[in-house]
N, C-alpha and C positions, 0 to 999 in steps of 0.2 A: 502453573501456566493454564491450567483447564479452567479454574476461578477466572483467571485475568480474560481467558478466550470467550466464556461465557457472557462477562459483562459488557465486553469488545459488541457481540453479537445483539444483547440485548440493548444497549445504547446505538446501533446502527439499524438496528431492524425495522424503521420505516423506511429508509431508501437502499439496503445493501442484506442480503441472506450470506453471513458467509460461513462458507462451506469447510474450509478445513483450512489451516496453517500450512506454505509455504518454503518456508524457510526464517532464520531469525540470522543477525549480528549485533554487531555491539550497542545499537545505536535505535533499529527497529527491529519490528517482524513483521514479515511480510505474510497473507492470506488470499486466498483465493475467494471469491465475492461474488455474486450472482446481483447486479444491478435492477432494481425491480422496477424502476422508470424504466429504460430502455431495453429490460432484455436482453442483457448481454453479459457475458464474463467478463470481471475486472481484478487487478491486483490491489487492493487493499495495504497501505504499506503505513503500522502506528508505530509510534517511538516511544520509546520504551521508556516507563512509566516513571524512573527517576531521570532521566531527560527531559519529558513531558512538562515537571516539578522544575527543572533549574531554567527551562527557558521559557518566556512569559506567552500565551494565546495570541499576546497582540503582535510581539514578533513574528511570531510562527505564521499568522496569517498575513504578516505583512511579506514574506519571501514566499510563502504561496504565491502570493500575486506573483511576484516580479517570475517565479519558475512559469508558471500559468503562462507566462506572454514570450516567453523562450522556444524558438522553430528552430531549429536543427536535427537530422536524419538522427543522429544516435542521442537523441535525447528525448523520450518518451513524454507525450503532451500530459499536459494535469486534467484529467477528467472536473476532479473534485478536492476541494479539504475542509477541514472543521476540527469542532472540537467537540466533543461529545461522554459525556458522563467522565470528566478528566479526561481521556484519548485524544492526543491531536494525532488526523491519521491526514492522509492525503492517499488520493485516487488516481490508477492509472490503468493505459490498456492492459491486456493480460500479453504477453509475449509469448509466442508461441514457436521457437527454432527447434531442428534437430541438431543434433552434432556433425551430421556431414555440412551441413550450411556452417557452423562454428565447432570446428575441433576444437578450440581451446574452453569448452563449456564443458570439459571434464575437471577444468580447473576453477570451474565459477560456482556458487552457490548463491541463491538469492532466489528474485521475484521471476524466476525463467522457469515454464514448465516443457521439459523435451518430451517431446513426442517421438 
């Protein structure tokens, strides 16, 4: 994972410094990201690399879109997505709850950092 994290970093580091991994499932892994346009924390979320492999850029960026144009409260907006050195990742805010605001985030693992 530290090879895959490096080149993750290296292929993102004109617009994202990210800082450490997150959490992972079956599907992607999630990072924590330092946005160098705006100055800001973001989640970073790439799919994993035999995923990446079985479904084509053109797709991927074509449901980017349609998530991108998606408003509703429990549904985290798309900052960003691409494709970069193989990596198709897509960009979002960083979430930021404790467990008294969500008890049941002792049962979740992913892009949620508790505070």
């Amino acid at each position: 994972m530290a090879d895959i994290l490096d080149r993750l970093k290296a292929a993102l580091s004109d617009h994202y410094r990210i800082e450490r991994e997150l959490g992972s499932g079956g599907m992607a892994t999630v990072c924590l990201a330092q946005d160098l346009r705006h100055e800001r924390q973001v989640a970073v979320k790439v799919l994993r690399p035999e995923l990446a492999a079985a479904l084509s850029p053109e797709r991927f960026h074509q449901e980017s879109k349609i998530a991108a144009n998606l408003t509703h409260p429990h549904i985290p907006p798309l900052h960003d997505s691409g494709d970069a050195d193989g990596f198709l990742y897509y960009v979002m805010p960083l979430m930021q709850v404790t467990k008294t605001q969500h008890p049941a985030l002792d049962l979740i693992s992913g892009s949620l950092q508790l505070v």
